[in-house]
C-alpha positions, 0 to 999 in steps of 0.5 A, spaced: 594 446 472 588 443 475 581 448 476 579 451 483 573 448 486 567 449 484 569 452 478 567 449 470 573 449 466 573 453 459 568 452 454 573 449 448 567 448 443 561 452 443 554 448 445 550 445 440 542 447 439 539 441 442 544 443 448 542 449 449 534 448 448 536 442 454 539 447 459 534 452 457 528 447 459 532 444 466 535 452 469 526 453 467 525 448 472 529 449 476 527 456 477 520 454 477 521 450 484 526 456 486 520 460 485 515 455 489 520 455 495 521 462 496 513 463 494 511 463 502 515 469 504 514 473 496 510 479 501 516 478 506 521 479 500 518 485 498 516 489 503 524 488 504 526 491 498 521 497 499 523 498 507 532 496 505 531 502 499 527 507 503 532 506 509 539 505 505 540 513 506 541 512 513 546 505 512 549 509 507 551 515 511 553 509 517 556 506 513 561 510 511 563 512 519 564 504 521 563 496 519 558 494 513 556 489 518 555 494 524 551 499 520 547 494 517 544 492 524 543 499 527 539 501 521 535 494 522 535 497 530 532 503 527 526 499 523 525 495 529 523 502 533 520 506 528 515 500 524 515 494 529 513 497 536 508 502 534 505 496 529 504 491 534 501 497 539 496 499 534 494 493 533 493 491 540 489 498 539 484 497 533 482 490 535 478 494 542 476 500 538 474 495 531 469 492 535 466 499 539 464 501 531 460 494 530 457 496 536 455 502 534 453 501 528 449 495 532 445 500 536 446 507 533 441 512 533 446 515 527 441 512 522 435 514 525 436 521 524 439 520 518 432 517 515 429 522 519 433 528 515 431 525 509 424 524 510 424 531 512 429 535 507 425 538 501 429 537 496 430 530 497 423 530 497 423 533 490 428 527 488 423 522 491 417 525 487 421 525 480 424 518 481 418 516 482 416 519 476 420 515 472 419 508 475 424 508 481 421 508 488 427 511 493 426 509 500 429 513 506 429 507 510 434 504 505 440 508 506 439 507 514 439 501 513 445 501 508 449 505 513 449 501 519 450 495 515 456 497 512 458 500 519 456 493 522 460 489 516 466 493 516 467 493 524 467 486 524 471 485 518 476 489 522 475 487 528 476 479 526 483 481 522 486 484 528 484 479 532 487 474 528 494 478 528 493 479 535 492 470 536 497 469 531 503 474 535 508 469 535 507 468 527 507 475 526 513 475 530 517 470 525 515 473 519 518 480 522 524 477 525 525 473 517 524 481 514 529 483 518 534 479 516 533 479 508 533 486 510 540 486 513 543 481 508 540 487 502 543 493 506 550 490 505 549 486 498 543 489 494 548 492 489 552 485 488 544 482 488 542 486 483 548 486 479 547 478 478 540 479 476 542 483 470 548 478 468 542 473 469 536 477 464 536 475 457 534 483 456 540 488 454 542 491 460 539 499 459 532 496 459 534 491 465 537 498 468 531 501 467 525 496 470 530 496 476 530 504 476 522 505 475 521 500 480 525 503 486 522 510 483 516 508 484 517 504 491 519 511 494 513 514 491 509 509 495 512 509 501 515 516 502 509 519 499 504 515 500 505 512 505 507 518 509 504 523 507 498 517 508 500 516 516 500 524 516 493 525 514 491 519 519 494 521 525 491 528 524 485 525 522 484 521 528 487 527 532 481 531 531 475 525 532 478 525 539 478 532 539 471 533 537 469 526 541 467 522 535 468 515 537 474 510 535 479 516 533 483 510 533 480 506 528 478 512 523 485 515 523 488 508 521 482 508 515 483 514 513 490 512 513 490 507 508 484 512 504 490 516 504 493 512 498 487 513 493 487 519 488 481 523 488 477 521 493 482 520 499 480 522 506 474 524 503 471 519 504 471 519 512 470 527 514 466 529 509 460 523 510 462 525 518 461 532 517 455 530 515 452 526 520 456 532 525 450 537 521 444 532 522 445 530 529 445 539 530 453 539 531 454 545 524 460 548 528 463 542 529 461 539 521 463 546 517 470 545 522 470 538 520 470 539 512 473 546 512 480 542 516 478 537 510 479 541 505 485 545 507 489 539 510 488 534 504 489 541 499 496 542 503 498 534 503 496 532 496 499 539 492 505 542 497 508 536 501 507 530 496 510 533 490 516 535 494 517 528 497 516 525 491 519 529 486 516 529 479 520 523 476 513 518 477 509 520 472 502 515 472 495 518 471 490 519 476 485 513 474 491 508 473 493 509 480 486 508 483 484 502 478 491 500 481 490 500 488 483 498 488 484 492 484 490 491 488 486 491 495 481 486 491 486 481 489 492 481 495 488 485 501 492 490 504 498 489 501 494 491 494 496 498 495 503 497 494 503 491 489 498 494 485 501 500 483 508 496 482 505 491 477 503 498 473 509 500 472 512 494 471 507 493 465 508 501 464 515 500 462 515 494 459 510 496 453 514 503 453 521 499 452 516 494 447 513 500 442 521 503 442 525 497 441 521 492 439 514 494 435 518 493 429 521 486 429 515 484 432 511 486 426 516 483 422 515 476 424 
């Protein structure tokens, strides 16, 4: 009886060790050009990922009322709607408000009265004299000077990034349109992919199960606690600079929105510097409001609405998750808030499965 098509005939004798070692050296090869081929599209792939898993509850309950194929299209539809228009407007909005910041830290007088403040303030005078002191010259006009260059710096940066995405709208718009098609091939095929993935891995399938659970864990962590809980805070945010008539309440809503993803700091790092600036330019109410709705929202965010969105099986120290997204921002840009902390667990978990299965065996070498 002949073989179907395609399909190897039965191993009648097992391979010999030369065999095997060429095998081995060929599949690596062959994943190594797999791998440069797909290289292009690596943040596409996992931004995929992420989204299909965050997402997979709503094909799941469409799935069971209709075709696999059409359920996976309506929950594309709704990626689309959620994330890709309010994207593009927004960028279409930051590149005009990015460039309102550089000019304001251009022509500001905001770091005038900020020097001014520091001139005049004694306790900072009594600073000055005890640095002094010890050998160290503090000049008021350095920390306006510093203030408006990072103001000026970080407009511009903005500024710059967004114009390219808007000039590059066609590009955006082939990267979006490849992202929804992995998206809706995974929502369908997901389980059979990773499924092949754990045939394909030397390791047993216990650890495999694990890796793959500790990364979808901490992709929901990301994006549902994160990542919504971050856009809560920037909406807000940005809600009350309009309110209070700061400017680029846009702009400053989408920092806080990425500032949102770090521990400790947070928002912080937006209201409390504005309440400040709000106090020196005579504008106490509106300062002390500032902070206190600091305090209250990143107190409520941070402690009752995250927990409960999260859970409390993502378990990583605080200053893991800061290294994590800092050296994330620094090595991969923007999406380093989400790499980073994938590449954390990734080790996290691994060196745990290493110190229960195999500390022993390796010390034995």
């Amino acid at each position: 009886m002949k073989n179907p098509k395609n399909q190897l005939p039965a191993q009648e004798t097992p391979p010999s060790a030369m065999g095997i070692k060429y095998f081995l050296l060929v599949f690596l090869i062959s994943i190594f050009y797999f791998g440069r081929i797909l290289w292009p599209f690596w943040s596409i792939l996992v931004l995929s990922f992420l989204l299909t898993n965050l997402f997979r509850p709503v094909y799941s309950y469409l799935e069971k009322k209709m075709p696999e194929s059409i359920a996976s299209v309506l929950t594309c539809l709704l990626i689309i709607a959620i994330v890709f228009i309010p994207l593009v407007l927004f960028i279409l909005a930051l590149t005009d408000e990015a460039l309102n910041l550089y000019n304001w830290g251009r022509d500001s007088r905001v770091g005038l009265k900020l020097q001014q403040f520091i001139q005049e303030s004694p306790l900072i005078l009594q600073l000055q004299d005890q640095l002094r002191e010890v050998g160290f010259e503090f000049n008021p006009s350095q920390v306006s000077d510093s203030f408006s260059y990072l103001a000026k710096k970080g407009g511009l940066m903005l500024y710059n990034q967004a114009s390219a995405w808007a000039a590059n709208i066609l590009q955006f718009l082939f990267l979006f349109f490849i992202m929804i098609l992995v998206i809706f091939f995974l929502l369908i095929d997901q389980p059979k992919l990773v499924d092949y993935m754990i045939r394909l891995s030397p390791l047993p399938e216990d650890e495999n199960r694990i890796l793959i659970e500790k990364f979808q864990e901490i992709a929901n962590a990301i994006l549902k606690g994160n990542g919504v809980c971050g856009l809560v805070q920037g909406i807000l945010g940005g809600t009350i600079f309009s309110i209070l008539g700061l400017n680029s309440p846009l702009l400053w809503g989408a920092i806080m929105a990425i500032l949102a993803f770090l521990p400790i700091f947070g928002i912080g790092l937006v209201m409390i510097p504005t309440s400040i600036i709000l106090v020196i330019n005579h504008r106490m109410g509106e300062g002390v409001f500032l902070f206190v709705f600091y305090i209250i929202l990143s107190f409520s965010i941070e402690y009752l609405v995250k927990p409960k969105m999260v859970g409390t099986q993502v378990k990583m120290h605080t200053l893991l998750v800061f290294l994590s997204i800092i050296g994330g921002l620094k090595v991969y840009g923007v999406l380093g808030i989400i790499y980073g902390p994938l590449i954390i667990t990734a080790f996290l978990t691994l060196s745990d499965i290493y110190l229960r299965r195999y500390e022993g065996h390796v010390q034995k070498l």
